[in-house]
C-alpha positions in Angstrom: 101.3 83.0 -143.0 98.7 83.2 -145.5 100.5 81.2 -147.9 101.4 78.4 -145.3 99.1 75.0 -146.2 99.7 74.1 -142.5 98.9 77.3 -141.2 95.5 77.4 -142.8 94.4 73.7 -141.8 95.1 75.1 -138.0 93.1 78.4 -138.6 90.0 75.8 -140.1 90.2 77.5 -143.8 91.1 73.7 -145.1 90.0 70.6 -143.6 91.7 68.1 -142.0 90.8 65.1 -140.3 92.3 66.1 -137.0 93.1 62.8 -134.4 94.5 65.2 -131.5 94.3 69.4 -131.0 96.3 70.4 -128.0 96.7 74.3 -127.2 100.4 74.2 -129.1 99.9 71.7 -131.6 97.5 69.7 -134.1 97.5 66.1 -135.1 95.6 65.0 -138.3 95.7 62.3 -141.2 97.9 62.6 -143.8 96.1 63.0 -147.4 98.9 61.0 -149.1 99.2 58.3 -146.2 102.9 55.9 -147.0 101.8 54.0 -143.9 98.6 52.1 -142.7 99.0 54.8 -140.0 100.4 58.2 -141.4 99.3 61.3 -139.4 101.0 64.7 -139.5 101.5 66.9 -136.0 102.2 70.1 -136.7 102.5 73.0 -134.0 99.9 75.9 -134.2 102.8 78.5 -134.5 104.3 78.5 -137.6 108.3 77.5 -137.9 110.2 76.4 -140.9 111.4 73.5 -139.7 112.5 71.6 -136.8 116.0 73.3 -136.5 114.3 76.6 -136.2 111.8 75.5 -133.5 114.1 74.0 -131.2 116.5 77.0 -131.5 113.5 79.4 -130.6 111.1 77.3 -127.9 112.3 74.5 -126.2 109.2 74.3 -124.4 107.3 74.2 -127.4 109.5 71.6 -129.2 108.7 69.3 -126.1 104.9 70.3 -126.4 105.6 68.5 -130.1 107.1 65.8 -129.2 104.8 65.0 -126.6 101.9 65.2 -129.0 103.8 62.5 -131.0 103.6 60.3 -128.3 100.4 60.5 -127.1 99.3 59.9 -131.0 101.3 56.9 -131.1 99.6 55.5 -128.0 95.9 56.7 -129.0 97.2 55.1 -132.6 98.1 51.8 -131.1 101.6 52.2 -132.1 103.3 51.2 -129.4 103.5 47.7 -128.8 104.9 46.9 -132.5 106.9 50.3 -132.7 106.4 53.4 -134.9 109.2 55.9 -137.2 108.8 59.9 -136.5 110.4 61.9 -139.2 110.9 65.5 -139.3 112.2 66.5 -143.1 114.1 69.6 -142.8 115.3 71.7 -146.2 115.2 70.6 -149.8 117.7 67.6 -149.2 115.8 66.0 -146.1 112.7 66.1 -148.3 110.7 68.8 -146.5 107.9 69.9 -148.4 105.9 72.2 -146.7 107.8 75.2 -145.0 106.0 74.4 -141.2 107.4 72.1 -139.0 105.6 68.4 -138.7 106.2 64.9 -137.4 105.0 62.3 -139.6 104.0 59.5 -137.4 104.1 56.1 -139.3 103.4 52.8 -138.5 100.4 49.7 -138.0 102.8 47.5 -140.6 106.1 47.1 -141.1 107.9 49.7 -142.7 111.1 48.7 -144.3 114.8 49.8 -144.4 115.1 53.5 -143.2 116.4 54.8 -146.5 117.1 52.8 -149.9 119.9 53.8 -151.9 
């Protein structure tokens, strides 16, 4: 997916400042951080979203998941507590068509959603 931002930070063509690379997945720093702690962890093979991937690979869904965590730990996240959002679709916010985590946390961050 030539066209897929995520896609071309894990082939290398745009930089990222990567905090964890496992064979399935890759961690790095959001540019546009909402948190003192805001990285992204994307998996290496591209899906839409997180529906699709844990429709198609269970195993690598877990892989993702398991990524999260250790990013939380190595983040020193896990005594206060972190949030992990997946945005799926136009309504849940997703802007960029390749499934990621955001990993948030290191403050407080307020009400879930504020309506």
């Amino acid at each position: 997916m030539n066209d897929c931002l995520f896609c071309r930070i894990v082939a290398g063509d745009i930089p990222a400042t990567v905090v964890r690379e496992t064979d399935t997945t890759l961690a790095f720093r959001d540019i546009n951080p909402k948190a003192e702690v805001h990285v992204l962890v994307v998996t290496k093979e591209h899906y839409v979203d997180v529906a699709t991937l844990a429709q198609a690979d269970r195993e690598l869904a877990g892989e993702l998941l398991e990524t999260v965590a250790v990013v939380a730990e190595t983040e020193g996240l896990l005594a206060d507590g972190f949030r992990t959002i997946f945005n799926t679709g136009e309504y849940g916010g997703q802007e960029v068509d390749h499934v990621h985590a955001h990993v948030l946390g290191g403050e407080p961050l307020g009400p879930m959603v504020c309506k």
